[in-house]
C-alpha positions in Angstrom: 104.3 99.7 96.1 104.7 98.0 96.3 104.9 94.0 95.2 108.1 90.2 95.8 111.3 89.3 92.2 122.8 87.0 87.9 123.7 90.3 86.0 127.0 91.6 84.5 129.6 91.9 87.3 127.8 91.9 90.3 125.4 89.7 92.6 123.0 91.3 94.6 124.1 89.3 97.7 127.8 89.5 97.2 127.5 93.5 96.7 126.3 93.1 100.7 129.7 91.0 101.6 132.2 93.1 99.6 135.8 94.0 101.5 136.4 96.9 102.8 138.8 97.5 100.3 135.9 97.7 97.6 133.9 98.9 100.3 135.4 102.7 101.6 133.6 105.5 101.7 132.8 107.7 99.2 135.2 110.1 98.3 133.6 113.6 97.0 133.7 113.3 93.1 131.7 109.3 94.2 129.4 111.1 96.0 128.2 113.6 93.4 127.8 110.5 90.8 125.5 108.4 92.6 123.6 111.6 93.8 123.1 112.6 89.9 122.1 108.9 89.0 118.7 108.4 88.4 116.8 105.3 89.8 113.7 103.4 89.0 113.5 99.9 90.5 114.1 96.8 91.4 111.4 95.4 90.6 110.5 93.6 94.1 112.6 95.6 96.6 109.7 97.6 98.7 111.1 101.3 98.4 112.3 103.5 101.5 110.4 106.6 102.8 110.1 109.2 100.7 113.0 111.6 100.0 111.7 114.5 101.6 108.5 116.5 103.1 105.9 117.3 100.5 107.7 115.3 97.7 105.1 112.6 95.8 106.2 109.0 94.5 104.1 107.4 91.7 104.9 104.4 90.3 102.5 102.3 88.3 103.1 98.8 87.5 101.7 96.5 85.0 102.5 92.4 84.8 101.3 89.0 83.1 101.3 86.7 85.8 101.5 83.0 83.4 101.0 79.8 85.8 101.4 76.7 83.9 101.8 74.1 86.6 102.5 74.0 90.0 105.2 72.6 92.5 104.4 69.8 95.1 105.8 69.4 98.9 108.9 67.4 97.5 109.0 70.4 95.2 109.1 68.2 91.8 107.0 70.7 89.1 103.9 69.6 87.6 102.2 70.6 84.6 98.8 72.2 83.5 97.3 71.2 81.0 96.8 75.4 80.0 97.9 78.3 80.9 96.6 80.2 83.0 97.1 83.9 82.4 96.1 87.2 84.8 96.7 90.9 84.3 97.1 92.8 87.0 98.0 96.8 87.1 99.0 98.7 90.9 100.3 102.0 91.6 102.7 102.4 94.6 101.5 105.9 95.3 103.8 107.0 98.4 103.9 110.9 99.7 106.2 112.5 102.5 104.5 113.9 105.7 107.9 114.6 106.8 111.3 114.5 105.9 111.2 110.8 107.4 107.8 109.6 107.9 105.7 108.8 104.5 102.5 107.5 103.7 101.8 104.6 100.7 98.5 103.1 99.2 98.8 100.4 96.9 95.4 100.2 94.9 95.3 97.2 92.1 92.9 95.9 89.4 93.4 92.2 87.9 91.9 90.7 84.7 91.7 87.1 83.8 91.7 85.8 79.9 88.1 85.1 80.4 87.6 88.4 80.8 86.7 88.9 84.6 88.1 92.7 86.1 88.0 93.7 89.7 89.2 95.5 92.2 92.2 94.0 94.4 92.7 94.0 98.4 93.9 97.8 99.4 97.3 97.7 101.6 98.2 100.6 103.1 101.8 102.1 104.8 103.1 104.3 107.0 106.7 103.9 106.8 109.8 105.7 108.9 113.3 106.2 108.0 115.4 106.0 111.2 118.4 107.1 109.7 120.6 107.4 106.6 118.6 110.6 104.7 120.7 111.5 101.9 124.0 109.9 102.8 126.1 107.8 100.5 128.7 104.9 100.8 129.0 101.7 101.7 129.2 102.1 105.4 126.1 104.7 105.4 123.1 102.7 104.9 119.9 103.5 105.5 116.8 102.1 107.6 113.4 102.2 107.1 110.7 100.8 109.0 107.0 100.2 107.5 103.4 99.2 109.3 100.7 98.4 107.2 97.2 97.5 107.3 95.6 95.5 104.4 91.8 96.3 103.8 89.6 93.8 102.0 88.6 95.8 99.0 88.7 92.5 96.5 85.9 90.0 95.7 86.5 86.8 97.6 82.7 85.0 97.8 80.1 84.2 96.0 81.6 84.6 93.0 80.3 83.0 89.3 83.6 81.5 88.9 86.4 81.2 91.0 89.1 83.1 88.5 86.9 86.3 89.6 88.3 85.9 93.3 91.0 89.1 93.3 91.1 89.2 97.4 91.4 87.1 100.8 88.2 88.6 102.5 90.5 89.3 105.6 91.9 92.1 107.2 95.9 92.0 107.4 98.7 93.4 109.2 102.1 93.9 108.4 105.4 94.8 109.3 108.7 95.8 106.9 112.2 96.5 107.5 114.2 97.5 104.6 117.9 99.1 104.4 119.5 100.5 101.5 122.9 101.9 100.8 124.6 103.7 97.7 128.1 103.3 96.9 130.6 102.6 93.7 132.4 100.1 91.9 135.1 101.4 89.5 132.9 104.5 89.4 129.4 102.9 88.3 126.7 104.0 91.0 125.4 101.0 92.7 122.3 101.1 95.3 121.7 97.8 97.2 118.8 96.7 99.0 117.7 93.9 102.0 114.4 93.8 103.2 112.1 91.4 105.0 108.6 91.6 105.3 106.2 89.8 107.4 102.1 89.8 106.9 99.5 88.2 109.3 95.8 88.1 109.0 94.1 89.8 111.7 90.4 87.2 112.0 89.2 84.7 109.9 86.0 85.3 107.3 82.8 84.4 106.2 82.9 81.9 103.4 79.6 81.2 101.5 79.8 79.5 98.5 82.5 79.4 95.3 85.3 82.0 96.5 89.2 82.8 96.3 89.4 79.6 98.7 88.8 77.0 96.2 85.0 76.2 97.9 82.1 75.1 96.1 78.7 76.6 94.9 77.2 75.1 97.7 79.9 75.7 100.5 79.3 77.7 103.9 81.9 77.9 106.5 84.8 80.3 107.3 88.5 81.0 106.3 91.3 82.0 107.9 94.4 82.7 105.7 97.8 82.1 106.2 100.4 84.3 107.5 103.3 85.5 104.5 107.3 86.4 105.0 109.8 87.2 102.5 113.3 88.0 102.4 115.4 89.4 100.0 118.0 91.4 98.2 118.2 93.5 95.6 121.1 95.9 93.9 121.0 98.4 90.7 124.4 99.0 88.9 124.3 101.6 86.6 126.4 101.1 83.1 126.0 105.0 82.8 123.7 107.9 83.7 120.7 106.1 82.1 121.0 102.7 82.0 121.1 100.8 85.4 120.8 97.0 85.4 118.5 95.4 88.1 118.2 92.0 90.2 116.1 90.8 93.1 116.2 87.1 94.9 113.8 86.8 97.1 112.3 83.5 99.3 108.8 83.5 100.2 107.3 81.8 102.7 103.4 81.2 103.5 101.4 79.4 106.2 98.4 77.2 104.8 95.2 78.6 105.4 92.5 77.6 106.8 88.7 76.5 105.7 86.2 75.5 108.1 83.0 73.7 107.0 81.9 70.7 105.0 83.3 69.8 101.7 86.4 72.9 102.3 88.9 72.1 100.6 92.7 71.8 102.7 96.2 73.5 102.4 99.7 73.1 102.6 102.2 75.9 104.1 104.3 76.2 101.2 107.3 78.1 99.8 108.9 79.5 97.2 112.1 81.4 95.5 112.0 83.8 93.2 114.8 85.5 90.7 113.5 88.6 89.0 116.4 90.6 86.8 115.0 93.8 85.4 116.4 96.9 83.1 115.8 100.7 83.8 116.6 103.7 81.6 116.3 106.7 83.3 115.1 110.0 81.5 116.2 112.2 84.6 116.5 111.6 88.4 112.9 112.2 88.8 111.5 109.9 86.0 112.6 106.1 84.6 111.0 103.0 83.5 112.0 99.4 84.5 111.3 96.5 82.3 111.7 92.4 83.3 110.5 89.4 84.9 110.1 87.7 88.0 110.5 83.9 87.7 109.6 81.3 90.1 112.6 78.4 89.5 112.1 76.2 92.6 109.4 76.2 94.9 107.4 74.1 97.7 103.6 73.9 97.5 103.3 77.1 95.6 102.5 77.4 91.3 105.0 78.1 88.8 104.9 81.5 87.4 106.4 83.6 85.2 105.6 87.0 85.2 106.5 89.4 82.9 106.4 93.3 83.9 106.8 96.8 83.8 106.8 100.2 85.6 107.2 104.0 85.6 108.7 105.9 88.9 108.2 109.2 89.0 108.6 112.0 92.0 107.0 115.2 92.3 
């Protein structure tokens, strides 16, 4: 997990802002609704540490990442003349060393239409909740701290086509802070999320011929990526003990990278916001899917997308 994505009475960012008024603890009977609510998403929000020691988080995604143009450093959109479509499926698997410190992999597998597969880039996370296990209200947030490591599991280079590139080549490291807090709005369980996230390769790479870096048959040089931050915010407001609806805004940002040697092609840093509502239905508080889409309406140097997906969260 995780991957990054207006509903019916409530923005995400206002739910962050709200009086105090709207805003007061939890009284008792609150507390024992949001605690029976069951959760599944957002669909971008990175999730916390795990709830407790020995307790397993699975939660396998699937989406149809569509690019049919692309936006330019004035930001003005410009067409393809196709679409270009690619499948990818991940599982956020996430397990609980301790009551506070947990452990996530994020293994994926993509697939173009011309029918390439492989294997993705691995991150990997050890994340720790400072505080904020199991408390509810407003004013009783929690925090939760993640490092991670990216290893370069995906084909980057000499590659038959360049739609088979699924990975940078390079070694990343990353950092995460993400708080979260429960409370209620004329008694519907709400859970609000912020994060920011900040990844930075650790060495540029090898490059020899066509690869993820838009080179040539004949190419032969190196590549250093850019460094990636996001920030967003997220909130779930449940309509009852099953249905919860879902939002995420979220701006990306991304350093150009960079490819030494003759004929390499050259990058912009670039930008890019995303919107990504979502619905969950809960079976139980331990199982739920979330369905929607994460939509890329303005953007800087960065492709249009629109990426329809889905996921099952379940803990064990």
């Amino acid at each position: 997990m995780t991957v990054a994505r207006v509903r019916r009475g409530t923005l995400c960012g206002i739910l962050l802002l709200l009086p105090p008024a709207a805003a007061a603890d939890e009284n008792p009977m609150d507390a024992a609704i949001i605690r029976a609510q069951g959760w599944t998403g957002s669909l971008l929000a990175p999730s916390p540490a795990t709830p407790g020691r020995g307790v397993l988080a699975l939660e396998p995604y699937i989406e149809d990442k569509l690019s049919a143009g692309s936006f330019d450093a004035l930001g003005t959109l410009h067409s393809l003349p196709i679409v270009n479509d690619r499948y990818t499926q991940y599982t956020s698997a996430q397990y609980g060393l301790t009551d506070n410190l947990a452990v996530q992999a994020l293994p994926a597998f993509s697939a173009t239409q011309g029918g390439h597969l492989g294997l993705g880039d691995l991150p990997m996370r050890l994340k720790y909740r400072w505080f904020g296990r199991g408390e509810v209200g407003f004013w009783h947030p929690a925090l939760t701290t993640s490092l991670g490591i990216t290893f370069p599991t995906g084909a980057y280079q000499r590659l038959a086509n360049s739609a088979e590139g699924f990975g940078a080549g390079a070694w990343f490291g990353a950092f995460q802070v993400q708080m979260q807090n429960f409370f209620t709005i004329d008694d519907h369980p709400n859970r609000a999320r912020i994060w920011t996230t900040i990844a930075q390769p650790l060495g540029a790479v090898a490059v020899q011929g066509i690869s993820s870096y838009g080179t040539s048959a004949s190419f032969s040089g190196t590549a250093l990526p850019g460094a990636t931050a996001e920030f967003g915010v997220a909130d779930e407001f449940a309509i009852d003990d099953h249905w919860v609806l879902a939002l995420d805004l979220a701006q990306d940002f991304a350093r150009a990278a960079h490819v030494h040697g003759l004929g390499g092609p050259s990058f912009q840093s670039g930008s890019d916001f995303v919107v990504a509502p979502g619905l969950e239905y809960n079976f139980a508080v331990w199982i739920g899917v979330i369905a929607g889409v994460e939509i890329t309406p303005k953007a800087h140097n960065a492709g249009d997308s629109v990426i329809p997906q889905m996921a099952v969260n379940m803990f064990f």
